[in-house]
C-alpha positions in Angstrom: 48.0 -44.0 26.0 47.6 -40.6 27.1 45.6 -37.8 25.3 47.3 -35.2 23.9 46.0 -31.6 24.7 43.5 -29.8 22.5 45.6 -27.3 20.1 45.1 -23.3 21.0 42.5 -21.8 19.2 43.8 -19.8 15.8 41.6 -17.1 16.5 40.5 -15.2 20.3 36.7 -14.2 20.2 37.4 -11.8 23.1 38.6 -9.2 20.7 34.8 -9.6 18.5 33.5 -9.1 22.3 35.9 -6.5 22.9 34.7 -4.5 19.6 31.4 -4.9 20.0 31.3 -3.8 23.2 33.1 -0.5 22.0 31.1 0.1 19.6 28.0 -0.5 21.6 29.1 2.4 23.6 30.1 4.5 21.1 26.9 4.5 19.6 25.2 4.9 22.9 27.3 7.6 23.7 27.2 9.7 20.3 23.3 9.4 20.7 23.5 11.3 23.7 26.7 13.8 22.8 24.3 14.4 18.9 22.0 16.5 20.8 23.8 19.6 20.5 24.3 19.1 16.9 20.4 19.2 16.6 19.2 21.3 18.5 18.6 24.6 16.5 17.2 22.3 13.5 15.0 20.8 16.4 13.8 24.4 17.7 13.5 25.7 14.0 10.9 22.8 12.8 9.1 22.5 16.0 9.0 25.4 17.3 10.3 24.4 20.9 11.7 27.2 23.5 15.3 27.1 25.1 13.8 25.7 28.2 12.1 23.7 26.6 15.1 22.1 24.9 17.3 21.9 28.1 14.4 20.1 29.7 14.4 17.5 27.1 18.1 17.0 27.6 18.0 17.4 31.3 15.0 14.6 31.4 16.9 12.2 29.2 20.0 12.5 31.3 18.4 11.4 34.5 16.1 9.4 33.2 19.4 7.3 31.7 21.4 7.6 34.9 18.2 6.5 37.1 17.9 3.6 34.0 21.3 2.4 34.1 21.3 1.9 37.9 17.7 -0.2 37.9 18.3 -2.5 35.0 22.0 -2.9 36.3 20.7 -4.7 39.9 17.9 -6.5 38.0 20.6 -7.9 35.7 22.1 -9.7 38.7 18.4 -10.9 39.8 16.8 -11.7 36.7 17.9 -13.3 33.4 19.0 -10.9 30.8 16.8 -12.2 28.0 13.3 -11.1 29.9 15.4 -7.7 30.7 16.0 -7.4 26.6 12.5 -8.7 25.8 10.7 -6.0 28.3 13.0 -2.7 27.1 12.4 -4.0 23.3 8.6 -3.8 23.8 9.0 -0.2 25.8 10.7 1.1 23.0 8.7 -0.6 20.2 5.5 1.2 22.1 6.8 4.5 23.1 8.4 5.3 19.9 5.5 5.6 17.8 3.8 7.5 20.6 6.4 9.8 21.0 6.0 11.1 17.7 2.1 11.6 18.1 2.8 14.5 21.0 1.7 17.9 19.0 3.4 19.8 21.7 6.8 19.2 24.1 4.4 19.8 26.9 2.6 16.5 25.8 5.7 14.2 25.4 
């Protein structure tokens, strides 16, 4: 007796992957596109210059593009878990520090 094929999945999980992965970089993106929107509440409550500002942005920028290009070759090399593991510990550290600085010259 032969066996009959396996009927098609109701439902495609691609398109919960698909979404995901949208709003993944929606989120990412707006983080980076917000800045504009706060930056005069930013200079008004801290006090920080228009240079200083632009560095801030600047830094961030190439600091992401420099980021992305790094941790995209080490995803081919090493497993993604230790990547997630290492960049969760950065952040979990540097956040709280980050908000210790008294000055943008300190940061």
């Amino acid at each position: 007796m032969l066996a009959q094929p396996a009927p098609p999945p109701r439902f495609f999980y691609g398109w919960i992957v698909l979404i995901a992965c949208f709003l993944t970089s929606m989120m990412a993106s707006g983080t980076m596109m917000a800045f504009g929107v706060f930056i005069n509440p930013l200079a008004e409550n801290m006090g920080w210059s228009h240079s200083a500002r632009s560095c801030s942005y600047a830094l961030s920028a190439i600091v992401s593009g420099v980021g992305v290009l790094a941790i995209g070759s080490y995803m081919h090399v090493y497993s993604l878990r230790l990547l997630f593991v290492i960049g969760v510990m950065i952040n979990g550290f540097a956040t709280p520090q980050a908000t210790l600085a008294p000055q943008t010259t300190r940061v």
